[in-house]
C-alpha positions in Angstrom: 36.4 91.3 93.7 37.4 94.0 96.1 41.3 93.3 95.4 40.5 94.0 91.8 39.2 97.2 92.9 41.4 98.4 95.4 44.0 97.3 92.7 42.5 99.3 90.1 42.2 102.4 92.3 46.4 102.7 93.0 47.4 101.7 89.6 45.4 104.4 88.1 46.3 107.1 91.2 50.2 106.3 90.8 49.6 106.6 86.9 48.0 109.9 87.1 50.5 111.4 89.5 53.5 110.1 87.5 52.1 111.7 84.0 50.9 115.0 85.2 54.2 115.1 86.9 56.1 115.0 83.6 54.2 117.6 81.9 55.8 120.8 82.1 54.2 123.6 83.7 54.2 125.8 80.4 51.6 123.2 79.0 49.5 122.4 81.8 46.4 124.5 80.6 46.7 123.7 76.8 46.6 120.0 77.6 43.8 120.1 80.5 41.5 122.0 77.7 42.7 118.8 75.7 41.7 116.3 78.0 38.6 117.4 79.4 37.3 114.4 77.3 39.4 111.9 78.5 38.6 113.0 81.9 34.9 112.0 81.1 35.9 108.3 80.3 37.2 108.6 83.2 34.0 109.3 85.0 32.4 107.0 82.7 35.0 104.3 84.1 34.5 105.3 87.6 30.9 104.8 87.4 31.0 101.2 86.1 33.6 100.3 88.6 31.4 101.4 91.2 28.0 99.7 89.6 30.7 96.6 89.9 31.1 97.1 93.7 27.7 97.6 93.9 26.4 94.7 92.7 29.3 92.9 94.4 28.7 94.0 97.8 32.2 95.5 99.3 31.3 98.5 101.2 35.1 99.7 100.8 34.6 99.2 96.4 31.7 101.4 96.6 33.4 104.3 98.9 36.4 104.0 96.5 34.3 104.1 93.5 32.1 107.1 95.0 36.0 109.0 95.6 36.7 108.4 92.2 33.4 109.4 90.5 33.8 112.6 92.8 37.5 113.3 92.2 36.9 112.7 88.2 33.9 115.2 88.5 36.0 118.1 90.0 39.2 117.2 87.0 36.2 117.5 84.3 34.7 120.5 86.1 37.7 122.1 86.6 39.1 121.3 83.2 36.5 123.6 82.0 37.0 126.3 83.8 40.3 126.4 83.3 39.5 126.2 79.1 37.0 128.9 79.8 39.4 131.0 81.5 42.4 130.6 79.1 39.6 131.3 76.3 38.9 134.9 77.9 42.4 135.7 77.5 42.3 136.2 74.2 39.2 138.4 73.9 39.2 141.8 73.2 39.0 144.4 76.4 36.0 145.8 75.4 34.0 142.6 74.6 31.6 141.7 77.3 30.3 138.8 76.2 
C-alpha cells in the first residue's frame, strides 16, 4: 500500500512541475484565479490519500499525505490572494473598500 502512495506522490509532483512549467508567465495569475478550485480537489485528494495511509498504517504514507494536505493548502491559500490582489488592480484609486 505504501508503494501506491509514494507512487502517487512523484507522479502528481513531476506532473505539476512539468505543467506550471509550460505556462507562460504572462498567464500565471489569470489561470491561478482559475484553478483555485482545482486546487481544492486537490486537498480534497490529499486528504483521502492520507485517511488511506492511516488506516493502513505506513508512517511514511501519512507524513507524505500530511506534506501534501499542507502544500495543497498554501496553493489554495495563495491562489486567493493572488485573485484578491489582481482584483484590486482594477479598482478605482479612491475606492477604499
Amino acid at each position: 500500500m505504501d508503494i501506491m502512495l509514494i507512487f502517487t506522490f512523484v507522479i502528481a509532483a513531476f506532473l505539476g512541475v512539468e505543467l506550471i512549467s509550460k505556462v507562460p508567465s504572462q498567464l500565471h495569475t489569470p489561470l491561478m484565479s482559475g484553478t483555485n478550485a482545482i486546487s481544492g480537489i486537490t486537498v480534497v485528494g490529499a486528504i483521502s490519500i492520507t485517511a488511506m495511509a492511516v488506516n493502513a498504517g505506513g508512517m511514511l504514507g501519512q507524513v507524505l499525505g500530511f506534506l501534501a494536505i499542507v502544500f495543497a493548502s498554501i496553493n489554495v491559500i495563495g491562489g486567493y490572494m493572488v485573485t484578491d490582489r489582481m482584483l484590486g488592480m482594477f479598482k478605482k484609486k479612491g475606492d477604499k473598500k
